[in-house]
C-alpha positions in Angstrom: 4.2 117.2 16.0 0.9 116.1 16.4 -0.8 113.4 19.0 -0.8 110.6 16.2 2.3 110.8 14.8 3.8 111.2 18.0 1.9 107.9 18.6 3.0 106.1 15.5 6.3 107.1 16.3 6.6 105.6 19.8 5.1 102.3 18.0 7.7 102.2 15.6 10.8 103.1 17.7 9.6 100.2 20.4 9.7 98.1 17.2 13.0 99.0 16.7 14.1 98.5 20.2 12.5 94.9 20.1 14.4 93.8 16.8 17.9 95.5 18.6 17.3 93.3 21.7 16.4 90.2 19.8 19.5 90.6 17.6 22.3 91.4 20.8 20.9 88.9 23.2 22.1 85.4 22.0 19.4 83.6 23.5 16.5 85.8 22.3 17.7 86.0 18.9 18.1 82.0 18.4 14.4 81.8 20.3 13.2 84.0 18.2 14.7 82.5 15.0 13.8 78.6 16.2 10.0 80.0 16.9 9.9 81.6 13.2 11.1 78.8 12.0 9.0 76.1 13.9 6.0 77.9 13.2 6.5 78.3 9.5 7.1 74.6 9.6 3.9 73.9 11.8 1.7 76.2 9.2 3.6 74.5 6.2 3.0 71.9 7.4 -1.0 72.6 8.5 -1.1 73.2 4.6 0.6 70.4 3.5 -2.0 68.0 5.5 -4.8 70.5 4.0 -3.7 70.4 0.3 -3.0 66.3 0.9 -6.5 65.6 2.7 -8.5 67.4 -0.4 -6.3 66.6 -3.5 -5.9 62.8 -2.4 -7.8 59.6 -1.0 -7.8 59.0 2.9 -5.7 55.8 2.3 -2.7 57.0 0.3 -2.5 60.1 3.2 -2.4 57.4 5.9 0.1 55.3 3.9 2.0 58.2 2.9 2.4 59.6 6.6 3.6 56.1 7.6 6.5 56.2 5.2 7.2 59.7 6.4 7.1 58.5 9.8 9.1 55.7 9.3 11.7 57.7 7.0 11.8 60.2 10.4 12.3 57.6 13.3 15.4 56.0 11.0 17.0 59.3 10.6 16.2 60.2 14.4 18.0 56.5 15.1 21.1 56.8 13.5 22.0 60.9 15.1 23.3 59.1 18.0 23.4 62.9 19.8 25.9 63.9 17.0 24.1 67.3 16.4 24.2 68.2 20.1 27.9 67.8 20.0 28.3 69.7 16.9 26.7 72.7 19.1 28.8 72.1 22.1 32.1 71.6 20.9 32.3 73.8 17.7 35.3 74.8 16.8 35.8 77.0 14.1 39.3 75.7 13.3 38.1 71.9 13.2 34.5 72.8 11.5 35.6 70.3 8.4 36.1 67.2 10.4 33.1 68.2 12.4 30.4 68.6 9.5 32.2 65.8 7.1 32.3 63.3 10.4 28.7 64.1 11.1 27.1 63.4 8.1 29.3 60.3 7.7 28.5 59.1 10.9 24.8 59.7 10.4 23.4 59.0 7.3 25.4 55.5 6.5 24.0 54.3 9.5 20.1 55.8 8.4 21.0 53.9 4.8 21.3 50.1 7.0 18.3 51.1 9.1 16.4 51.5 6.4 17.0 48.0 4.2 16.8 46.2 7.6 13.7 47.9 8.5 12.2 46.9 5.0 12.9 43.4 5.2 11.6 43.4 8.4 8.1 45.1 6.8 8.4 42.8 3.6 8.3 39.8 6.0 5.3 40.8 7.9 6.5 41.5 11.7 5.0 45.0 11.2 1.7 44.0 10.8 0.8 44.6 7.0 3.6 45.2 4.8 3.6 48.9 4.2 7.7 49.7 2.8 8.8 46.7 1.1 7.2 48.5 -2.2 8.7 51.9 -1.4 12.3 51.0 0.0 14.5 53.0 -2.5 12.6 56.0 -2.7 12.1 55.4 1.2 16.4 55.1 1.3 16.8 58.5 -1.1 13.9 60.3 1.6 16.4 59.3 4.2 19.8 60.4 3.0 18.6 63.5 2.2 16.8 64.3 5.3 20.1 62.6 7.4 22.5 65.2 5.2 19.6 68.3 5.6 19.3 67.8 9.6 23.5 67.6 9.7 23.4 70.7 8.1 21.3 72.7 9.7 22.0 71.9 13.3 25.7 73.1 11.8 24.6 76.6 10.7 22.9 76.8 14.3 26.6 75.6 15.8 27.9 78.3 13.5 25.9 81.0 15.4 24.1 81.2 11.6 20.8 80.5 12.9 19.4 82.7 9.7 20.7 79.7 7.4 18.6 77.3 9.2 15.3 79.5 8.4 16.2 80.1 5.1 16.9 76.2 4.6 13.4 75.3 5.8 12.2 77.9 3.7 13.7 75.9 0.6 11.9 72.8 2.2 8.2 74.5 2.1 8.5 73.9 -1.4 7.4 70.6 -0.9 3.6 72.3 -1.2 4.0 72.7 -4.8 5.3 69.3 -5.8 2.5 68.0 -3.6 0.0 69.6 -5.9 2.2 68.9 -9.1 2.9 64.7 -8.3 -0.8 64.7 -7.3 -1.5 61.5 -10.0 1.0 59.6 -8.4 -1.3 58.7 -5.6 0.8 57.7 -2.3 3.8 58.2 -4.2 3.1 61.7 -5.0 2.7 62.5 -1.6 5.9 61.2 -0.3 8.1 62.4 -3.1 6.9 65.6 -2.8 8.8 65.8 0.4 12.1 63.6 -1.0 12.1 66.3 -3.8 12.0 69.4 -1.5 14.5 67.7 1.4 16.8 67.6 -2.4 16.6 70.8 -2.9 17.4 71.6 0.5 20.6 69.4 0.3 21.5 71.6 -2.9 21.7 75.0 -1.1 22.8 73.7 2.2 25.8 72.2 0.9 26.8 75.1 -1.7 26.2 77.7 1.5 28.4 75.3 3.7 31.0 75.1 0.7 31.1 78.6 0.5 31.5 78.7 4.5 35.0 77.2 3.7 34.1 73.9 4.8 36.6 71.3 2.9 36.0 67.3 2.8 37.6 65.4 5.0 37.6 62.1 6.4 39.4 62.5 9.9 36.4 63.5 11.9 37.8 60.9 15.0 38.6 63.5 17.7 35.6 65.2 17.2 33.9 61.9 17.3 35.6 60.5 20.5 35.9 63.7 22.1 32.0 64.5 22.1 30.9 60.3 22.8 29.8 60.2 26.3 28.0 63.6 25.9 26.5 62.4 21.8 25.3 58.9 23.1 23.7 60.5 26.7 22.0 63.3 24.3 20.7 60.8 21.7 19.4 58.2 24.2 17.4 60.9 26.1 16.1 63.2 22.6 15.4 59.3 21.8 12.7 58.9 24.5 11.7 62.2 24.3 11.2 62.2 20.2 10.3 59.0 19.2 6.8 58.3 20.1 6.3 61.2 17.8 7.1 58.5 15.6 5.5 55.7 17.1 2.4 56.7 18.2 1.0 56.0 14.4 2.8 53.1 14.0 0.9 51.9 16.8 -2.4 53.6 15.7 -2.1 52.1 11.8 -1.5 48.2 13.8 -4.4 48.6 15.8 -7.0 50.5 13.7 -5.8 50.5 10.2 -4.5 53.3 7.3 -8.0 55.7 7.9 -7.0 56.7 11.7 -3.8 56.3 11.0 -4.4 59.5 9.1 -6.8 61.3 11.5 -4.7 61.0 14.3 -1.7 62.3 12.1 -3.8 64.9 11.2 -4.7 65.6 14.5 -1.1 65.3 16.4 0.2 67.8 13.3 -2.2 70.2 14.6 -1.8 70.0 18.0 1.7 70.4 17.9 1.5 73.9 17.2 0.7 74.9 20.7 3.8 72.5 21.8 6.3 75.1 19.8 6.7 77.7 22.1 8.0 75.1 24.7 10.3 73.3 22.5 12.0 76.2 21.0 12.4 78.2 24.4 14.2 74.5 25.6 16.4 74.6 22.4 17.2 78.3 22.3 18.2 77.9 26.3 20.8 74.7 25.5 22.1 76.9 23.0 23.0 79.9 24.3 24.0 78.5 27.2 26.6 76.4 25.6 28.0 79.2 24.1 28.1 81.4 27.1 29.2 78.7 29.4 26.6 79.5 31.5 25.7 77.3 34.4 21.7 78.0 34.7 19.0 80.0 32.6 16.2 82.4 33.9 13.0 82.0 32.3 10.8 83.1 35.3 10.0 86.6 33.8 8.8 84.7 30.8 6.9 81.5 32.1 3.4 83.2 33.0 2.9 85.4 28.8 4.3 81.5 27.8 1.1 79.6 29.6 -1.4 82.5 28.7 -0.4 82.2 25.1 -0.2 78.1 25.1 -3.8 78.7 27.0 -4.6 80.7 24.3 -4.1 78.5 21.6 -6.2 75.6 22.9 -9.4 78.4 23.8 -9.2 78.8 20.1 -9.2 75.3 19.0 -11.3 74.5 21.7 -14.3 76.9 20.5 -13.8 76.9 17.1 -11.8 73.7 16.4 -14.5 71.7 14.6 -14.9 75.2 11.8 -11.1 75.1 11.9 -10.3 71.6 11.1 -13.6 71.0 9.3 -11.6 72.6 6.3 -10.1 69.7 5.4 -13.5 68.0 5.0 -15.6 65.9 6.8 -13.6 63.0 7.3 -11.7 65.2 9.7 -14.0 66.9 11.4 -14.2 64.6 14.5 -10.6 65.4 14.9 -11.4 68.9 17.1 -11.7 66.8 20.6 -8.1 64.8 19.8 -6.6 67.8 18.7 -7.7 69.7 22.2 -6.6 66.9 23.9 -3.3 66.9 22.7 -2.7 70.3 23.0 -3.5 70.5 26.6 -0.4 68.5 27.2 1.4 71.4 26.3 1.2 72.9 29.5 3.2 70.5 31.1 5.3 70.2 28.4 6.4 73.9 28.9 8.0 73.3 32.2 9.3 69.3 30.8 11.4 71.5 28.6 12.4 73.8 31.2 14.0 70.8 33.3 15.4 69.4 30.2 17.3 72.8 29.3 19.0 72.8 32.8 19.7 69.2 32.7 21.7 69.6 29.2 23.3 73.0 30.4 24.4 71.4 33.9 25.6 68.2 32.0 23.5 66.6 34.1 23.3 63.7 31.3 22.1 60.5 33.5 19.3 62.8 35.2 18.3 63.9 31.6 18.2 59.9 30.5 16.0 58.8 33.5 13.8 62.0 32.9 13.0 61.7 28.9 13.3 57.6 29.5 10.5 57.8 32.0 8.6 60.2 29.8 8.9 57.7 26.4 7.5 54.6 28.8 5.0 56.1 30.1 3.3 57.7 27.2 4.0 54.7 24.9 2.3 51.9 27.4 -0.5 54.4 28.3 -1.0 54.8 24.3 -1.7 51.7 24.1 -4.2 51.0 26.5 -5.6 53.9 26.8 -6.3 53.8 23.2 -7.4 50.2 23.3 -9.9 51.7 25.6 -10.9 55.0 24.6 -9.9 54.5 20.5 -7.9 57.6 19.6 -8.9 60.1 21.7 -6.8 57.8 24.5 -3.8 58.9 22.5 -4.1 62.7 24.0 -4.9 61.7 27.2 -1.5 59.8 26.9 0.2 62.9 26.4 -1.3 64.6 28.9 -0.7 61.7 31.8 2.7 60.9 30.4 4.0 64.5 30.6 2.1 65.8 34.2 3.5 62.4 35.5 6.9 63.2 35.1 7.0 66.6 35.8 5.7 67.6 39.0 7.6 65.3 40.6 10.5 67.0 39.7 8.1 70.4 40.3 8.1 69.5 43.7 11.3 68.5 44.2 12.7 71.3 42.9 10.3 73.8 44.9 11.6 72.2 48.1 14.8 72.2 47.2 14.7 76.3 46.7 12.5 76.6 50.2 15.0 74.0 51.9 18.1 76.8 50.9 
């Protein structure tokens, strides 16, 4: 055999051995799967911003990413830790209860959110009234992303984590509607999403049908059982989530539809670097809820995590303007925010980290006071620091908010291995 095929065929069996490993190990295989998914999402949704920013006006994107971010702080609301639960108490012989309980319990709390949140628009204590006009496409947006979150966090409770790619897959169709409802302006936009999260809906619930899942209304042991760990989940993914959310709420009060835009442009961007975190945190609280394990071990992989999260903001930090210059030169000034922003990721790795053991451990009150400290923090240094330094204050919010809250517990924890 000669030098390069022996070559080739050392590349291809290490190949091989990766994909054998990834598929044994539990916790590689859903990190692996959450990281596939979450960065189809991110570049789905890089394009979705792109095809947006050059098909339609500056002011209906703005508009249209406040109803999106309205119709996602609603469903984030109304979980109330549900879809943790799902994943820690799974039981395969109660899995109808479980899923028909969830979604019950979910969405027709979303549906009330939504009308009050509405009225509340329609009579001005939002600032200018930005819903009122869109509430029942705005209520349809939210029942079907309520009954398309339920289900996939119960294909990743199912140990089905495949499902959950494949359903966001069926999501990225949202691309082509945005480029088919283009003369519907701000509309177009936001249907484009209700229309794919439909479709979503559609397969999700024939797959979970075909799973043998029945419809039932007697979900209240599941319910009960899982409370204290659903509502100390919920209130600390809450703080942790939610000025996601926020954050251009705030931005569209203070500076109008325009920034509103750049920064969600921006923040979209950025987040990419903030996926290898997030899912390593996820994929750690799942696996070990299934394994029962006490602790997880993610010092082998902590040092390739920073140099790739380093990586990322080199790249956007040298070539970000080319990069985000794409989308035209309304958006150009965007590079420095989106650096910013990312540069928080490095703390966030370890945020997750702590977060993971916390959830594992059950350690739900320490988890609260961690993520609660988190959400104030970055949501009063927003403010001022934005109110000081316009939007760029926004990323060094991120970055204060998350280094502020994680080396204390850093240190602690560093002592509290020397001290044993």
């Amino acid at each position: 055999m000669s030098q390069p095929d022996s070559q080739h065929k050392s590349i291809m069996m290490r190949i091989i051995s990766f994909f054998n490993i990834v598929s044994q190990d539990r916790l590689s295989k859903n990190a692996f799967v959450l990281l596939t998914t979450w960065c189809m999402n991110a570049a789905v949704g890089f394009i979705f911003i792109f095809i947006a920013a050059r098909l339609y006006s500056i002011n209906a994107v703005g508009v249209a990413m406040l109803l999106i971010a309205y119709a996602n702080i609603v469903v984030l609301f109304s979980r109330f830790g549900i879809e943790q639960s799902m994943i820690r108490y799974y039981n395969e012989n109660e899995k109808n209860a479980i899923f028909c309980s969830s979604v019950l319990a979910t969405t027709i709390p979303a549906i009330g959110a939504c009308v009050v949140l509405s009225i509340i628009s329609y009579l001005g204590f939002l600032g200018q009234d930005a819903l009122s006009a869109y509430t029942i496409v705005l209520i349809i947006a939210v029942i079907l992303l309520s009954v398309s979150e339920v289900s996939g966090f119960f294909f990743l409770a199912n140990d089905k984590s495949y499902l959950y790619l494949i359903q966001s897959v069926v999501i990225a169709t949202r691309l082509i509607f945005l480029i088919i409802f283009v003369s519907f302006g701000i509309l177009g936009i936001f249907s484009a999403l209700v229309v794919a999260m439909g479709l979503s809906v559609l397969f999700s619930l024939l797959v979970i049908r075909h799973m043998g899942v029945k419809f039932v209304l007697d979900g209240r042991k599941f319910l009960t059982e899982s409370l204290h760990f659903s509502l100390g989940n919920y209130i600390s993914d809450f703080f942790l989530t939610a000025p996601i959310y926020i954050i251009p709420i705030i931005v569209f009060s203070l500076f109008g539809e325009n920034e509103t835009a750049i920064y969600s442009v921006g923040y979209a961007i950025a987040s990419i670097a903030f996926l290898i975190p997030t899912a390593l945190g996820y994929a750690s609280f799942i696996s070990g809820c299934k394994e029962n394990t006490g602790n997880i071990s993610v010092k082998k992989i902590l040092i390739p995590t920073l140099i790739l999260i380093v990586g990322i903001i080199l790249v956007f930090f040298i070539w970000g303007v080319d990069i985000i210059g794409i989308l035209g030169p309304a958006y150009a000034g965007t590079a420095r925010l989106v650096v910013t922003i990312m540069g928080a990721s490095v703390f966030a790795l370890f945020f997750q980290v702590f977060s993971a053991e916390f959830k594992i451990r059950r350690q739900i009150k320490r988890l609260i006071l961690f993520n609660g400290a988190f959400f104030l923090v970055l949501i009063s240094l927003s403010y001022l620091f934005m109110m000081k330094y316009g939007l760029l204050g926004a990323g060094y919010a991120w970055i204060a908010a998350y280094a502020i809250c994680v080396l204390p517990v850093g240190i602690y924890t560093l002592m509290k291995i020397k001290g044993t």
